[in-house]
N, C-alpha and C positions, 0 to 999 in steps of 0.2 A: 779277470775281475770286471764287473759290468760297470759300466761308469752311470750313475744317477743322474740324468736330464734335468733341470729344474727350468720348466718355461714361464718367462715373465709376461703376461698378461696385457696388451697392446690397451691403447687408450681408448678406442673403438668399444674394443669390451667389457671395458671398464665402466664406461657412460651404458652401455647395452643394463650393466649390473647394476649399476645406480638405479637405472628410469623401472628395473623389473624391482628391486626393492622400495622404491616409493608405490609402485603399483604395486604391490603386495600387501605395504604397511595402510594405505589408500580401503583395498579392500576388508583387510581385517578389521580394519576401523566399521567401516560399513556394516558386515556380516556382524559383528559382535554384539550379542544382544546388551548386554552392559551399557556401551554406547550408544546405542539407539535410545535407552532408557533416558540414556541420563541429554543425550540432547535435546530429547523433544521435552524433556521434563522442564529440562531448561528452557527451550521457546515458551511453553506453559506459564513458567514463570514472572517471564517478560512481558508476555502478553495481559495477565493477568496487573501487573502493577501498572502498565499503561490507561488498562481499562479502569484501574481504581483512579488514577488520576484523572481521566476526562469525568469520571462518576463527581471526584471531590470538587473539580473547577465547575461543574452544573450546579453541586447543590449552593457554590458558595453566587454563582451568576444567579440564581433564582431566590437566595437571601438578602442579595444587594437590589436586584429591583423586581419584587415580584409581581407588582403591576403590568410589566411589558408582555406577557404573556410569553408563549412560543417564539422565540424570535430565532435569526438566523445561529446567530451567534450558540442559543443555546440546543436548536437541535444537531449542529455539529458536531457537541462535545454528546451529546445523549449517542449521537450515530458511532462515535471514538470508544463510546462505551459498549456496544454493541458489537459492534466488526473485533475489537479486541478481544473482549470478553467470553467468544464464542471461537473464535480462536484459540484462547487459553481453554476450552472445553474440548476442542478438537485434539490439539497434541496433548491435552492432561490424559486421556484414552486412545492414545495412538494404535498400543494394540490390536484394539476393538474396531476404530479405523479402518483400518490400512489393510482388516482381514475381512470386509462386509464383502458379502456377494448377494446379489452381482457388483460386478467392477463401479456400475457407473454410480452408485451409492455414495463409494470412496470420493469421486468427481463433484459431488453434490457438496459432500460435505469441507469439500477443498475449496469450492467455485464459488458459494453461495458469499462467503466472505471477503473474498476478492472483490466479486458484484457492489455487496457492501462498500467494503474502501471506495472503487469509483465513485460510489453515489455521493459518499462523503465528502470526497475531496473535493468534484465540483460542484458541491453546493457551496465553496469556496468562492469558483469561477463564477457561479449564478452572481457573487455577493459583489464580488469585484463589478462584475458585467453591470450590476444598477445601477450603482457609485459613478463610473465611467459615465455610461448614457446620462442620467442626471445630471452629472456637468457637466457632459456637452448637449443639454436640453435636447436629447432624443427620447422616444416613445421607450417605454421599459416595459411596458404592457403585456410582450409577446417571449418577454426572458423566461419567467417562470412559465409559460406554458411550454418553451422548447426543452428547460430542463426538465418538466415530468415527461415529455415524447420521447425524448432521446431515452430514459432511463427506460421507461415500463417498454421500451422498444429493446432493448439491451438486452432485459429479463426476458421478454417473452424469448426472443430469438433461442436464448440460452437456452429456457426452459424446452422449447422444441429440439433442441439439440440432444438434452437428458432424456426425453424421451424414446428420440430415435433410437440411442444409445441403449433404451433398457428395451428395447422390442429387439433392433439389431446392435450388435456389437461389432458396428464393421472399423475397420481400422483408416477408412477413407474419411469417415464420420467425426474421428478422433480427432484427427489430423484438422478436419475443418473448424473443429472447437477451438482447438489450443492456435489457431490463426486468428477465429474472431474475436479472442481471448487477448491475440497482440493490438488489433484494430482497436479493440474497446480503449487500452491504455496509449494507443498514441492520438485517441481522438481525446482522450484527460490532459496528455502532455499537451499537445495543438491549444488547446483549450486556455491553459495554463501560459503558454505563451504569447497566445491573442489579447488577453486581457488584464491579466497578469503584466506583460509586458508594455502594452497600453497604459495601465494604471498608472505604472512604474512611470511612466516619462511624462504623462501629465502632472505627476506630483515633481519631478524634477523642474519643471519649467515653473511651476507655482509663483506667483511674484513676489509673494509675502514668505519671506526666511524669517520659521520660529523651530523651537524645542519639538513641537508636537508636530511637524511637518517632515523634520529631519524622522521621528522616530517612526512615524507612517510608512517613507520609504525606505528605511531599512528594514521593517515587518513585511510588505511586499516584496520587496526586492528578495528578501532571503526566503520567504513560503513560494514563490514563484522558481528561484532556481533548485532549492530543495524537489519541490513537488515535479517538477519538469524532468529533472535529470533521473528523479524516482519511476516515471511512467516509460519513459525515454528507453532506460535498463529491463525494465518488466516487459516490454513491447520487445524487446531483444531476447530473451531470457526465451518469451514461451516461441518465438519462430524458431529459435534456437532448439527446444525441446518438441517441436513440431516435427524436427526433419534426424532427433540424434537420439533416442530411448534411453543413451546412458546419461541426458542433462535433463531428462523427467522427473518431477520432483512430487510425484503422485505414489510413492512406494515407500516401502517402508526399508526397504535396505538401500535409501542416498539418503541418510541423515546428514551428512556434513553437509551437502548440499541445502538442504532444506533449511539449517542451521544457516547456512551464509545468504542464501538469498531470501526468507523472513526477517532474517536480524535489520540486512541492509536496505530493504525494500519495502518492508510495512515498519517495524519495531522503532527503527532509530528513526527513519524521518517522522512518524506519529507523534514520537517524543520531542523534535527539537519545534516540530507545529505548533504543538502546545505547550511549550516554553516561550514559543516566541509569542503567541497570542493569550498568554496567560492574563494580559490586564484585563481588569475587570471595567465594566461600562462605569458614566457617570452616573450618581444617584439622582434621583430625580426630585426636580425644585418643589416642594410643598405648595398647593393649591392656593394657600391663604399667604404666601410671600413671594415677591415676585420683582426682578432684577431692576433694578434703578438703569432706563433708557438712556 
């Protein structure tokens, strides 16, 4: 009579079984057209109610003082509405996306909003930067001319990049995108930190402790560690997807991926930005009354 073996399974290959069934359920997840639907439908989503909300905070900033014309404040929320809103247009057509040829199409349409966001965010750091220099009576003259340099220097660079990219598709070329692509986001963190941080400790030293002083520095304090740690991660992410294809988030089969770093990197800090900056300005004093001296 033959005697039946029954071998029990060592812990080595057991962990071996584990790591190949999360990498299986991992992939499926990816591979499944369902899924892909339903995340990006999701980002769409998200995207799309972010963009309503900077849309509802402009009309409500341009019905409280429409005399102040353009001001910083309100082409932020107009730029929140853009970079979002075209985002929720991108993965509401992922399909159509993610299947344009040539490649570098798909990059355009991924990049172009990215671009966006930086412009956005530091016309934040422009905003901080005059506020600072002002009180410490330096020259502010030469801020806004370094935030239009820097930027249309940004774009162009880019824009030569998309180019080379649709003549050559070299993959040296790529690689040097998604590098200038981390430069851009930690010259926003730097940024964020310089004056953001600056701001931050001149309003700490303040001598006069009131209400509207306390609430200043916690509005900087918190858009500055938000946005810093936001560019800090983004600048990680694409060196990251620079040098490893499977942390690329330009394809259409790494949804979860794209799902966890939009959510965490544009979605959610956009939303607490503009929760935190939701006050509206003061109205402004009627020409014919005017404040007892």
């Amino acid at each position: 009579m033959t005697r039946m073996l029954l071998s029990i399974p060592s812990p080595s290959s057991m962990k071996i079984f584990d790591l190949w069934s999360s990498s299986s359920w991992w992939e499926e997840i990816n591979e499944s057209r369902n899924w892909q639907d339903g995340i990006f439908f999701t980002l769409c989503g998200f995207y799309a109610l972010v963009s309503a909300i900077a849309l509802i905070q402009l009309i409500r900033i341009e019905i409280r003082v429409p005399e102040y014309g353009w001001t910083t404040q309100k082409v932020f929320h107009l730029m929140n509405f853009i970079v979002n809103g075209v985002r929720a247009i991108v993965f509401g057509f992922h399909m159509q996306v993610f299947n344009l040829h040539p490649k570098v199409c798909i990059w355009v349409l991924l990049e172009v909003p990215g671009l966006l966001f930086f412009s956005t965010y530091t016309l934040l750091v422009l905003f901080w930067a005059e506020i600072y220099h002002q009180a410490r009576s330096l020259p502010t003259d030469k801020l806004r001319t370094t935030y239009v340099c820097v930027n249309v220097g940004v774009y162009i660079i880019q824009a030569g990049i998309w180019v080379y990219l649709w003549v050559d598709d070299s993959s040296k070329i790529q690689f040097a995108g998604k590098i200038f692509f981390a430069v851009v986001s930690f010259m926003a963190a730097l940024g964020f930190l310089l004056y953001g941080g600056r701001l931050f400790f001149m309003l700490r030293r303040f001598p006069i402790e009131s209400k509207g002083r306390r609430k200043k520095l916690h509005e900087v304090g918190s858009v500055t560690a938000i946005c810093f740690t936001c560019f800090v991660v983004r600048c990680f992410v694409d060196v990251l997807s620079a040098f490893d294809s499977d942390v690329s988030l330009d394809v259409l089969d790494h949804p979860v991926l794209n799902l966890i770093f939009y959510m965490l990197m544009e979605i959610l800090p956009s939303a607490l930005v503009l929760f935190i900056l939701r006050k509206l300005p003061p109205k402004r004093v009627s020409a014919q009354y005017h404040p007892i001296r």
